[in-house]
C-alpha angles and dihedrals in degrees: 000000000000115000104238080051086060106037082053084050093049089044095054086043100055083042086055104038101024100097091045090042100058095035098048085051093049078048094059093026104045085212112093085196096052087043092056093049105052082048088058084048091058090051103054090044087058085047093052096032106038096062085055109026092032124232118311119235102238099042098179095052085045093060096037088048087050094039087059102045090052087053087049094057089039098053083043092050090052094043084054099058084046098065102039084050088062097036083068089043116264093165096201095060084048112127101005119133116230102251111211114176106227091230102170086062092064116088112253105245136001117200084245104053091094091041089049080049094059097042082043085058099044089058109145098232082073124090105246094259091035082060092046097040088051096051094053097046093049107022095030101038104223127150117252089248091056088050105045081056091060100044089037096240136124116264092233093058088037085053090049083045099053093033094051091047089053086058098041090054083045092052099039094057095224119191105250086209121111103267122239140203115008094345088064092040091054097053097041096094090052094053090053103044084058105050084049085061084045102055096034090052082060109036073047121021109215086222139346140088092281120084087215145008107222095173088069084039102048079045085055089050095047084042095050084046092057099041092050082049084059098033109030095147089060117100098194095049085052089044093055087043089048099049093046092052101042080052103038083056093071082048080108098036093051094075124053121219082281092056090246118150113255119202109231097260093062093040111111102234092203082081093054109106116256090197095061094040093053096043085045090047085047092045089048097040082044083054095044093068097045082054088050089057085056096264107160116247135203150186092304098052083045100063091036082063091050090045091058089053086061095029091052091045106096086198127023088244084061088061117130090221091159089055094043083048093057095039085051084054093053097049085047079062104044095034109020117185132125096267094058092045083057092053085054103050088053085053091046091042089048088042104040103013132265105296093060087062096055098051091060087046091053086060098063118117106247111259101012100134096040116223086330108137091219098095096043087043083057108046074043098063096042093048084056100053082045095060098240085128089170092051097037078054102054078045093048088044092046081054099051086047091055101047131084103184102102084214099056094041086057098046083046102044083053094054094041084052104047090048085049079062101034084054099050098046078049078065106044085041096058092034086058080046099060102048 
């Protein structure tokens, strides 16, 4: 196999397998840093050993049976020198027994050990972004530098970060089992909160050549899946399950045949898939009668809602804008924050006309969303069904500056350069007018 071929294999397989591996092996270890790194040592070793021996045919057990070998010489190598330390007499390692997990003996991989990871890194010894940034370390699998871009930070303080919450949940000890009673109930929202970062890095990668990363989206959907199965009188967690899978059901719409990205009203919806958007309607109806019952809801059972107004509109004329406008205001209410206050103003300038939209934009604290291209895109957007094609322009270009998704800059350099045409045949157009 030629060797670009299988480091390409060995990549697809750590994107697949990353998050069980290292949880099944935090699972069987009790120490999340020593779990990541014989994970990394797997991966080397498929690195070093694919492009000779040739993939195996079950890439997942290969890393987790290298990954435990490697655990096994690690924890014999440290009950050695445990017993040479006390053969010199070292009193406090006296009569004690060398403790080797028989690792080999524990299965390879339980359908909770990812779940157990989050709620492991939403533990609440843990500062809230140290929480976020962990997860998607561990569970999501980006790099630190990816990271570092989406928190705004630089990758050497995001890697001290990271690095310093893996020790703190080593020292404290903490129990690698799923949480329950108040303990889960406190962490729920976390968890949440970090399965929706999941699934958003990957319906829209932070930076990169790809428009999206299904693999993490396709994890935050498992990972909804499993969190409704363990709390399925929970709302909010349907409601979760039920947005990501309404979303995750365009994933296939959002590129056209030359993998450019396509906005939803030029995607074609015979693509969607039917089989999300039916499991997502099932999850939020699920969650409406719990409601019903007087169950409380929240932000996640809100834009499910929204996401079903696109998801049950065979065209985009079709399209409720005016109910999706007054869901967006509720939501303003329960969840107020500036991105929340953008997707507005697109409902509102789809509802009640552009103008509309910009009025709510105009509103935005400067500097709100930081150098994220969301707000200018926007503007953006609603200049241009305005028909301020030179406006809508300097808005599209602002945008292209900001990003650093190569997808996006592309889709938004496109849009920035066919207003600049619109806008000078406008002139040309006026100035013909006027002789």
């Amino acid at each position: 196999m030629p060797a670009d071929t299988t480091a390409e294999a060995v990549t697809a397989a750590w994107r697949a397998e990353s998050a069980r591996l290292v949880g099944a092996l935090t699972r069987m270890t009790r120490d999340v840093e020593l779990a990541e790194d014989l994970a990394q040592d797997a991966l080397v070793a498929a690195l070093d050993q694919w492009p000779v021996a040739g993939l195996p045919s079950n890439p997942a057990a290969w890393l987790m049976t290298t990954a435990k070998r490697r655990g096994i010489d690690h924890f014999r190598r440290a009950a050695n020198l445990r017993h040479k330390t006390e053969e010199i007499g070292h009193a406090q390692f006296r009569g004690e027994e060398a403790q080797v997990p028989d690792l080999d003996a524990q299965v390879d991989y339980i359908e909770d050990d990812v779940l157990r990871l989050i709620f492991l890194s939403c533990h609440p010894a843990l500062a809230p972004e140290s929480r976020a940034a962990l997860t998607l370390r561990l569970v999501g699998g980006l790099t630190t530098r990816e990271i570092a871009r989406g928190f705004l930070a630089t990758e050497s303080a995001m890697g001290q970060r990271i690095s310093r919450a893996k020790k703190t949940l080593t020292e404290a000890r903490v129990d690698f089992e799923l949480p329950t009673g108040p303990d889960r109930v406190e962490r729920l929202d976390d968890v949440m909160a970090v399965i929706y970062l999941i699934f958003n890095e990957g319906y829209t990668a932070t930076a990169g050549d790809d428009w999206m990363r299904p693999d993490l989206a396709n994890e935050a959907m498992r990972l909804a899946r499993m969190l409704a199965r363990l709390e399925p009188d929970e709302p909010e967690v349907l409601g979760l399950q039920a947005l990501l899978e309404i979303q995750g059901s365009r994933m296939r719409a959002r590129i056209d045949e030359h993998g450019e990205p396509l906005l939803l009203e030029a995607q074609d919806r015979a693509t969607w898939d039917r089989s999300l958007i039916r499991r997502g309607l099932a999850a939020l109806q699920q969650a409406e009668l719990l409601a019903a019952r007087g169950k409380p809801v929240g932000r996640y059972f809100l834009q499910a809602s929204i996401a079903s107004q696109h998801a049950r509109a065979a065209r985009a004329e079709d399209t409720n804008w005016r109910q999706i406008a007054i869901l967006y205001d509720v939501l303003a209410e329960a969840a107020p924050g500036p991105v929340v206050e953008v997707n507005r103003a697109v409902a509102h300038g789809r509802a009640f006309g552009p103008g509309a939209g910009l009025a709510i934009l105009d509103e935005l604290a400067p500097g709100s969303l930081g150098d994220s291209p969301l707000a200018p895109s926007v503007r953006g957007d609603l200049l241009e069904r305005a028909g301020l094609h030179a406006e809508a322009a300097e808005a599209f270009t602002e945008a292209t500056r900001r990003t650093r998704n190569e997808g996006e800059r592309a889709l938004l350099q496109r849009r920035s350069e066919e207003n600049q045409g619109r806008a000078s045949s406008d002139q040309v157009g006026n100035r013909g007018g006027s002789l």
